[in-house]
NUBATOR-556871 format. One record per residue: residue number from 1; residue in three letters; x, y, z of N, C-alpha, C in turn. Coordinates in steps of 0.001 Angstrom, whole numbers, padded with zeros to 6 digits. Example, Ala and Ser with C-alpha at 12.3 -4.5 7.8 and 13.67 -1.06 7.14 Angstrom:
# residues 2
+-----+------+---------+---------+---------+---------+---------+---------+---------+---------+---------+
: pos : code :     n.X :     n.Y :     n.Z :    ca.X :    ca.Y :    ca.Z :     c.X :     c.Y :     c.Z :
+-----+------+---------+---------+---------+---------+---------+---------+---------+---------+---------+
:   1 :  ALA :  013190 : -005690 :  007800 :  012300 : -004500 :  007800 :  013200 : -003300 :  007800 :
:   2 :  SER :  012850 : -002250 :  007080 :  013670 : -001060 :  007140 :  012900 :  000030 :  007870 :
+-----+------+---------+---------+---------+---------+---------+---------+---------+---------+---------+
This chain:
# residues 147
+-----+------+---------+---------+---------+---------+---------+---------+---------+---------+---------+
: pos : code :     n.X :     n.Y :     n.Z :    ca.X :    ca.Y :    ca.Z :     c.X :     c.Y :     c.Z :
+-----+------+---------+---------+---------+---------+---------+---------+---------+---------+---------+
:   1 :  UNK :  082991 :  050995 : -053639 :  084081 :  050601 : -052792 :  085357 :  051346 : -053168 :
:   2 :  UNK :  085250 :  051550 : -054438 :  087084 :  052655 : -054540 :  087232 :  053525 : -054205 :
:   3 :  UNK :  085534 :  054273 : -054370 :  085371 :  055679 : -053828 :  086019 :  055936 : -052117 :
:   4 :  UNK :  085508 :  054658 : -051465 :  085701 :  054896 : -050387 :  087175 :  054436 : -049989 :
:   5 :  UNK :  087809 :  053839 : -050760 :  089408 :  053683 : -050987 :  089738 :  054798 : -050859 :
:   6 :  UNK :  089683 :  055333 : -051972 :  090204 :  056461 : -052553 :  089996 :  058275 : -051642 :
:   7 :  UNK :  088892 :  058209 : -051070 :  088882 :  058988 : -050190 :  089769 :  058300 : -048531 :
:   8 :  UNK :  089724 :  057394 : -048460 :  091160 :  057044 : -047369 :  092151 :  057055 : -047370 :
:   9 :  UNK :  092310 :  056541 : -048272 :  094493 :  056444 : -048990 :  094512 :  057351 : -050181 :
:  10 :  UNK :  095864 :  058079 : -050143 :  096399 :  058135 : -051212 :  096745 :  056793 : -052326 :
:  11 :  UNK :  096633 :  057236 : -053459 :  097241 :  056038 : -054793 :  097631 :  057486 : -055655 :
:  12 :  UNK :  098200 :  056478 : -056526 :  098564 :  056584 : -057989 :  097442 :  056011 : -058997 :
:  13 :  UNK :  097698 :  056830 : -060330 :  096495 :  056463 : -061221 :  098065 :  055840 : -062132 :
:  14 :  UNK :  097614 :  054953 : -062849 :  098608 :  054372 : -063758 :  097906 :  054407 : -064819 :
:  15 :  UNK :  099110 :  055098 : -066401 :  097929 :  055202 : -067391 :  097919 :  053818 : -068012 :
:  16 :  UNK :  098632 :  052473 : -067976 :  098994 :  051606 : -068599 :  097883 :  050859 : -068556 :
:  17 :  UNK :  097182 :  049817 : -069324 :  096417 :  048973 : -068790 :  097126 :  048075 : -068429 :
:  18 :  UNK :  095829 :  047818 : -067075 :  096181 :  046095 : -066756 :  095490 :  045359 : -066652 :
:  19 :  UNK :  094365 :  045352 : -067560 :  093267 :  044308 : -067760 :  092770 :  044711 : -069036 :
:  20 :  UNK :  092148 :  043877 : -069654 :  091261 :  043980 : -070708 :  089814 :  043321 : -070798 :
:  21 :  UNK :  088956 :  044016 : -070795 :  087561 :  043703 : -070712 :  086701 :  043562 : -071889 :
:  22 :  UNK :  086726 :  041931 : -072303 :  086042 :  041750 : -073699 :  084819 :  042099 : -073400 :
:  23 :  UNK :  083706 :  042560 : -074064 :  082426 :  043060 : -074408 :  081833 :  042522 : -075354 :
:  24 :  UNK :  081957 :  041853 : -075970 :  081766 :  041384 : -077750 :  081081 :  039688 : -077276 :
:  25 :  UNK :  080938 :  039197 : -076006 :  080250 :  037880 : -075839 :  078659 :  038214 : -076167 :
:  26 :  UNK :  077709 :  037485 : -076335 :  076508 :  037353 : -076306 :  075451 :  037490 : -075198 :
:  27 :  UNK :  076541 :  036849 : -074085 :  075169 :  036618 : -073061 :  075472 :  037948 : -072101 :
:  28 :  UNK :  076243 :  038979 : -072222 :  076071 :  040352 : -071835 :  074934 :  040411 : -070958 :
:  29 :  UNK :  075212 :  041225 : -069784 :  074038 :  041174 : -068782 :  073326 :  042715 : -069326 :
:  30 :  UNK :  074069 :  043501 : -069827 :  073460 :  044887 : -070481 :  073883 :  044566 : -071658 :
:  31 :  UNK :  074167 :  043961 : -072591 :  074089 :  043414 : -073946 :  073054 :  042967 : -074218 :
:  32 :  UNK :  072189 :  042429 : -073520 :  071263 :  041193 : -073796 :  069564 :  042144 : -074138 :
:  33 :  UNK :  069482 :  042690 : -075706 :  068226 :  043101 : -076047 :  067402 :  042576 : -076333 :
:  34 :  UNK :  067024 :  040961 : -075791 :  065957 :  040804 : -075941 :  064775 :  040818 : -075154 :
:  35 :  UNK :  063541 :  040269 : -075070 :  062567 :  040150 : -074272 :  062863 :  039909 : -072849 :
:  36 :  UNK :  063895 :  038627 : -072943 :  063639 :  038238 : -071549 :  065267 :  038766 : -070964 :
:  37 :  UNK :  065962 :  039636 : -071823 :  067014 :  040738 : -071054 :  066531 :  041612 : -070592 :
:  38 :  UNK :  065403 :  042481 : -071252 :  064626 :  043175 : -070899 :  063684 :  043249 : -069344 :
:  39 :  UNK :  063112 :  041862 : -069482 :  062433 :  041305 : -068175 :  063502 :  041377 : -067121 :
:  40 :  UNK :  065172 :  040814 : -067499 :  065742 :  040443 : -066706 :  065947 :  042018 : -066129 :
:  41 :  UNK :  066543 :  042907 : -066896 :  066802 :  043828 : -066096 :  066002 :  044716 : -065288 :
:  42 :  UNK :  064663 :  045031 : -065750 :  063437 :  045429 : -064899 :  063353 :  044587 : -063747 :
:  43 :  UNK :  063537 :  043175 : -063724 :  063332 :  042590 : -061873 :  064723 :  043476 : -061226 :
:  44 :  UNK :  065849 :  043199 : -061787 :  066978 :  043884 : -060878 :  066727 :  045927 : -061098 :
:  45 :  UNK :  065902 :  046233 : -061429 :  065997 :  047746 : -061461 :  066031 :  048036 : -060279 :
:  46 :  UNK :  064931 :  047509 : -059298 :  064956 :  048457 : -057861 :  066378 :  048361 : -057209 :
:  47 :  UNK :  067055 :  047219 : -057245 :  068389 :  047221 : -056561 :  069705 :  047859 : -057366 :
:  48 :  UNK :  069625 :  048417 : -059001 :  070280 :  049182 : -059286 :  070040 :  050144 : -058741 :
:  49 :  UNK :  068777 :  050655 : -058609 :  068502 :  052063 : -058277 :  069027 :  052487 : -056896 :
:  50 :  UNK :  068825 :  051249 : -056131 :  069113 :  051685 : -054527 :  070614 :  051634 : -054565 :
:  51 :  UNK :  071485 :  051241 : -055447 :  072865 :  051404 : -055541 :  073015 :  052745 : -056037 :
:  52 :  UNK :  072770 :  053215 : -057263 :  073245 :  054548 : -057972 :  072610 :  055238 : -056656 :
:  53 :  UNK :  071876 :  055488 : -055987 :  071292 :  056425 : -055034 :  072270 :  056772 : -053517 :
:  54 :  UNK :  072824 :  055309 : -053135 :  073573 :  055378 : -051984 :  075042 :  056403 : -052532 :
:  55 :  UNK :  075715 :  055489 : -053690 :  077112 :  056186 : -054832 :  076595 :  057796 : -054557 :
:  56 :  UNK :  075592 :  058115 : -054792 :  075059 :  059691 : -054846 :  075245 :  060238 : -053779 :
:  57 :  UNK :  074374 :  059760 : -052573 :  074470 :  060014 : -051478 :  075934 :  060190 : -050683 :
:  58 :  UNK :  076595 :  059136 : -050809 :  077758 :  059486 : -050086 :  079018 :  059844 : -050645 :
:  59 :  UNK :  078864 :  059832 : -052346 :  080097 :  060191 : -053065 :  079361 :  061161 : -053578 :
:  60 :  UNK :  078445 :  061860 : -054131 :  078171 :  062467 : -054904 :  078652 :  064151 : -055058 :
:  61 :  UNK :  079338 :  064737 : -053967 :  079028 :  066037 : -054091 :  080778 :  065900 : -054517 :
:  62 :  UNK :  081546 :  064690 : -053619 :  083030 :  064126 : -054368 :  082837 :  063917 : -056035 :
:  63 :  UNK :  082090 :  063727 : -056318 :  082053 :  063497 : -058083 :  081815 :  064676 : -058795 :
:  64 :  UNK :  080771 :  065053 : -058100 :  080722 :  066467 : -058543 :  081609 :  067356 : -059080 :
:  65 :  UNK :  082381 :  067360 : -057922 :  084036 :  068466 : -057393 :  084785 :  067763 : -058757 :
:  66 :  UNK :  085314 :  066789 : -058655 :  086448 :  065685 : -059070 :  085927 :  065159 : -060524 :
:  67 :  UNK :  084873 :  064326 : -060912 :  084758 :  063979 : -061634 :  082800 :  064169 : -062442 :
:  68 :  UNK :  082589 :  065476 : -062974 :  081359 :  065932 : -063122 :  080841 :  064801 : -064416 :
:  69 :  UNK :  081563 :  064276 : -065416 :  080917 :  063395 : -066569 :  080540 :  062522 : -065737 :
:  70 :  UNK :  081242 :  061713 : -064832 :  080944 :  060366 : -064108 :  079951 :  061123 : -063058 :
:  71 :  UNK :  079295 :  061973 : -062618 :  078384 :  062225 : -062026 :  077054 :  062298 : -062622 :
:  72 :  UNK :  077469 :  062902 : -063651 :  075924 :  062879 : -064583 :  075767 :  061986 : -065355 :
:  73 :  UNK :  076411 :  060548 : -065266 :  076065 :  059365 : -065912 :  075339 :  058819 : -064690 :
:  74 :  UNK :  075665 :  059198 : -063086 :  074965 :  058372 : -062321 :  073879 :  058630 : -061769 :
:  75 :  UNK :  073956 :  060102 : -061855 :  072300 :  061032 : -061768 :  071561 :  060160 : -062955 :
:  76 :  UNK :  071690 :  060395 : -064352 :  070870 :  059505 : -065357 :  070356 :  057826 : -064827 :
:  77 :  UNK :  071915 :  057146 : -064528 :  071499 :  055999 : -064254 :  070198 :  055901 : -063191 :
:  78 :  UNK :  070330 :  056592 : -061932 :  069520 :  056427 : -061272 :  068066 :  056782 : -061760 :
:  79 :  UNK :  068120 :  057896 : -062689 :  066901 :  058278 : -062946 :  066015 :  056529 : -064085 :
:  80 :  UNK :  067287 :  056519 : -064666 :  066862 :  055413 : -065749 :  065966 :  054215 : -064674 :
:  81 :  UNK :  067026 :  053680 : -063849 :  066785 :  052570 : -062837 :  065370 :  052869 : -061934 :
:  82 :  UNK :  065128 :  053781 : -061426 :  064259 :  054119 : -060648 :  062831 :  054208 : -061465 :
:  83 :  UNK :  062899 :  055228 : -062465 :  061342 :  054654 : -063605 :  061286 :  053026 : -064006 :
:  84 :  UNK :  062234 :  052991 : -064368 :  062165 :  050691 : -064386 :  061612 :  050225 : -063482 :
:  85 :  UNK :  061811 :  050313 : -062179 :  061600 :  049713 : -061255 :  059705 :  050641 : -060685 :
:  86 :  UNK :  059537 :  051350 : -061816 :  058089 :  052163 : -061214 :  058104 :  053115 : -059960 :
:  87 :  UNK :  059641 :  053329 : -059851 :  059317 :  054443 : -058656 :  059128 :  055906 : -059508 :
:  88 :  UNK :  058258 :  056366 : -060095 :  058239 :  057478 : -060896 :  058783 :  059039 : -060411 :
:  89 :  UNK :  058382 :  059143 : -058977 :  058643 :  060373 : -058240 :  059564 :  060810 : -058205 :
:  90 :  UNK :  060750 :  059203 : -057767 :  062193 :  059585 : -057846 :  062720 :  059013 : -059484 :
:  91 :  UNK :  062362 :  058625 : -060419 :  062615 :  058911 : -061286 :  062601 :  060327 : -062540 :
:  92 :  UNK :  061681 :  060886 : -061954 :  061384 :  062241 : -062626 :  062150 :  063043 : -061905 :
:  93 :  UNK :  062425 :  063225 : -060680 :  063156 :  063929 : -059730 :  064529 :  063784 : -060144 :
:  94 :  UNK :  065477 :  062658 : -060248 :  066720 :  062216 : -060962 :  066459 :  062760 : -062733 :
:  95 :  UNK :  065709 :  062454 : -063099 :  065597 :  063049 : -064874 :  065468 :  064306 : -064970 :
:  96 :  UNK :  064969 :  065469 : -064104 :  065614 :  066517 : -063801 :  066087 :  067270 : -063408 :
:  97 :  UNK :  066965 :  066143 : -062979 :  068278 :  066891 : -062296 :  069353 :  066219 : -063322 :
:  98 :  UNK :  069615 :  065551 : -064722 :  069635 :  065242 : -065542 :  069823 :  066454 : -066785 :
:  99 :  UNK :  068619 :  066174 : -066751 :  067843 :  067308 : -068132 :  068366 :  068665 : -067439 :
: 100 :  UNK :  068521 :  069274 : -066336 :  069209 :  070990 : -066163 :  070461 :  070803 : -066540 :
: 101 :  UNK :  071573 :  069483 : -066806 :  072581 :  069473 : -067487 :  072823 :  069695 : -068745 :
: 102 :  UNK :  071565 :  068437 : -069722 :  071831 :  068808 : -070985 :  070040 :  068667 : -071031 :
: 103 :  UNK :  069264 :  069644 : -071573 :  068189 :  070334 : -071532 :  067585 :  069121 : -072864 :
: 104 :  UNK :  068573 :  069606 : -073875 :  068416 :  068762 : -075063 :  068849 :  067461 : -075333 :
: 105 :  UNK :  069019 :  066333 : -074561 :  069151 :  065209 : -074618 :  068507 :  064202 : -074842 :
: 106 :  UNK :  068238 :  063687 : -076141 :  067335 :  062553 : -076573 :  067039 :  061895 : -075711 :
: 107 :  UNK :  068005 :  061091 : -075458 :  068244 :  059851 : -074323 :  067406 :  060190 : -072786 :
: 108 :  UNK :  067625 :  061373 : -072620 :  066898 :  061319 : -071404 :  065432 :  061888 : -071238 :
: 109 :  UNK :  065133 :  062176 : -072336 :  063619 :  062913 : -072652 :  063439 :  061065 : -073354 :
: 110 :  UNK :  063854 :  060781 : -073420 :  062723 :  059024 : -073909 :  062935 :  058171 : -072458 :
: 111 :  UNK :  064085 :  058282 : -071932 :  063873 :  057592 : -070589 :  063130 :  057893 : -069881 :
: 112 :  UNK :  063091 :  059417 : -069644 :  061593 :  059998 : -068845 :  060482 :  059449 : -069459 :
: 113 :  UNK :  059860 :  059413 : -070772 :  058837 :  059213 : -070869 :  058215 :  057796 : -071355 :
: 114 :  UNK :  059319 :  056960 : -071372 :  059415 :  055300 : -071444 :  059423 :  055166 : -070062 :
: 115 :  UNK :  060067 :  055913 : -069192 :  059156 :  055938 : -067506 :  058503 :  055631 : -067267 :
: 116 :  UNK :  057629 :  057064 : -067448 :  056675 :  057303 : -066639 :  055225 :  055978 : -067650 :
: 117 :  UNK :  055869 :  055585 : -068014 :  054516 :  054137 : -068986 :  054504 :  053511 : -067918 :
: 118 :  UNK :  055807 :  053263 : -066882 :  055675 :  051915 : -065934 :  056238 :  050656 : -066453 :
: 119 :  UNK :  056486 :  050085 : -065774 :  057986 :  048609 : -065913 :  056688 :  047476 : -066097 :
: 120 :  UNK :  055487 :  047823 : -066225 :  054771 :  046456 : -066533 :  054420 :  047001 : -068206 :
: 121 :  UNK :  054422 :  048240 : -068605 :  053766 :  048192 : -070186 :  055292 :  048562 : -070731 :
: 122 :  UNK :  056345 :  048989 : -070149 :  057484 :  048998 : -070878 :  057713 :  047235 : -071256 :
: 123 :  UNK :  057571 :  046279 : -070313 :  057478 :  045041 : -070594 :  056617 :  044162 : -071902 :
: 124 :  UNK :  055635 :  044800 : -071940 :  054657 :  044607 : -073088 :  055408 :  045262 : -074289 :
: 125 :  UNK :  055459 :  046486 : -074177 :  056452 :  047105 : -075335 :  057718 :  046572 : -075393 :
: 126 :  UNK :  058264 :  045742 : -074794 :  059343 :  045382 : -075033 :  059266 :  043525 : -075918 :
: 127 :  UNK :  058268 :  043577 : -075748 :  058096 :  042375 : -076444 :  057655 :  042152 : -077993 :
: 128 :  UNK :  057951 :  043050 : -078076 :  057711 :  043923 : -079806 :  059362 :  044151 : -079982 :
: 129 :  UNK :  059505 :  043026 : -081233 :  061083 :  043322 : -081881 :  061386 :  044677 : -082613 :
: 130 :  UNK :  060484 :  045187 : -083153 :  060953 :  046972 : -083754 :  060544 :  047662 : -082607 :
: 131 :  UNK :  059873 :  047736 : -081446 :  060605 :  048557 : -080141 :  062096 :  048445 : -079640 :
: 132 :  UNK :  062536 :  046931 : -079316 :  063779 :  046283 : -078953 :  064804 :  047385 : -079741 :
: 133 :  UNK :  064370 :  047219 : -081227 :  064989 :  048045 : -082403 :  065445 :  049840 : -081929 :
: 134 :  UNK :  064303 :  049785 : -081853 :  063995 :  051450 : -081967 :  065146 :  051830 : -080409 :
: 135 :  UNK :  064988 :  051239 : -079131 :  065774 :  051331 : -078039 :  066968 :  050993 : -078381 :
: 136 :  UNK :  067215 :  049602 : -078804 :  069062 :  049971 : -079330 :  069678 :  051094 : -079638 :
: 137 :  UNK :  068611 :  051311 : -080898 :  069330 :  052550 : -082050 :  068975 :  053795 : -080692 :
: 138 :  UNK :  068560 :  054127 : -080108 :  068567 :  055072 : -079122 :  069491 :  054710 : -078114 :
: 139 :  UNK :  069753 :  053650 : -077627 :  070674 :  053543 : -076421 :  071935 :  053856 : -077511 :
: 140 :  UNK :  072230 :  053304 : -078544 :  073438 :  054017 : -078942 :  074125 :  054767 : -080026 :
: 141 :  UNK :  073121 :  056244 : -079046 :  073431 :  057075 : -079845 :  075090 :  057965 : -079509 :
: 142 :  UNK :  075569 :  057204 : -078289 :  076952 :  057586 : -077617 :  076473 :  057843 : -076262 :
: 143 :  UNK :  077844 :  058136 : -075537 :  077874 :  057391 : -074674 :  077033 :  058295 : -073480 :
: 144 :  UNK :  076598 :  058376 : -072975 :  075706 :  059453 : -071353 :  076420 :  060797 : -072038 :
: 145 :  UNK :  077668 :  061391 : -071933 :  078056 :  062515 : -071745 :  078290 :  063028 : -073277 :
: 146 :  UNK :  078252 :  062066 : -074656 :  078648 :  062708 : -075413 :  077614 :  063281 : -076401 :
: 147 :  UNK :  076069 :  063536 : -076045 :  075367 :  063834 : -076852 :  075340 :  065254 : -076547 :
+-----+------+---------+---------+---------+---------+---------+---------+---------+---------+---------+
């Protein structure tokens, strides 16, 4: 929705904040590493995915131009969202178009291939606390753009 603000009206960017967004609660909807965060976010994958895909579609070549880090966090996302949800075709298709950015990227050479397993044995593997483990310490290894 700002995108499409923002391509209508002119604004101003203000560097000041005017909100603050605690992160540090527990019940985090992408905080939440356990089993059944895990579960939770695999049922909502297909409707992330069909979001990062539309953002692409109609902002994307605008992100591109304007803002290329925030583009290749949403190429990833989609690729991430779309293997969750078992669409593999367009998940491999988004992972490389990904991977021709940064060739060598941990993060997205394990998302591809924690993929292509499928959102019913990533589920099984996720029910194993030193997997849970092993994906933290990989989700944060920094942030999409800084590896």
């Amino acid at each position: 929705m700002i995108l499409r603000i923002a391509r209508r009206w002119r604004f101003h960017v203000l560097h000041e904040s005017l909100a603050t967004i605690y992160t540090d609660c527990t019940n985090r909807y992408q905080g939440d590493d356990s089993a059944q965060g895990l579960a939770r976010k695999l049922d909502s994958a297909r409707d992330q995915a069909d979001m990062t895909e539309e953002v692409l579609e109609e902002f994307g070549a605008d992100l591109r131009q304007h803002a290329p880090a925030r583009y290749a966090q949403i190429v990833e996302s989609a690729a991430q969202y779309n293997l969750q949800a078992g669409r593999r075709l367009r998940g491999i298709k988004f992972s490389f178009r990904a991977l021709v950015r940064r060739p060598l990227s941990i993060r997205l050479w394990t998302t591809l291939f924690l993929g292509l397993l499928g959102p019913r044995l990533i589920r099984v593997v996720g029910r194993a606390e030193p997997a849970r483990k092993a994906y933290r310490m990989l989700s944060r290894l920094g942030s999409h753009d800084a590896e």
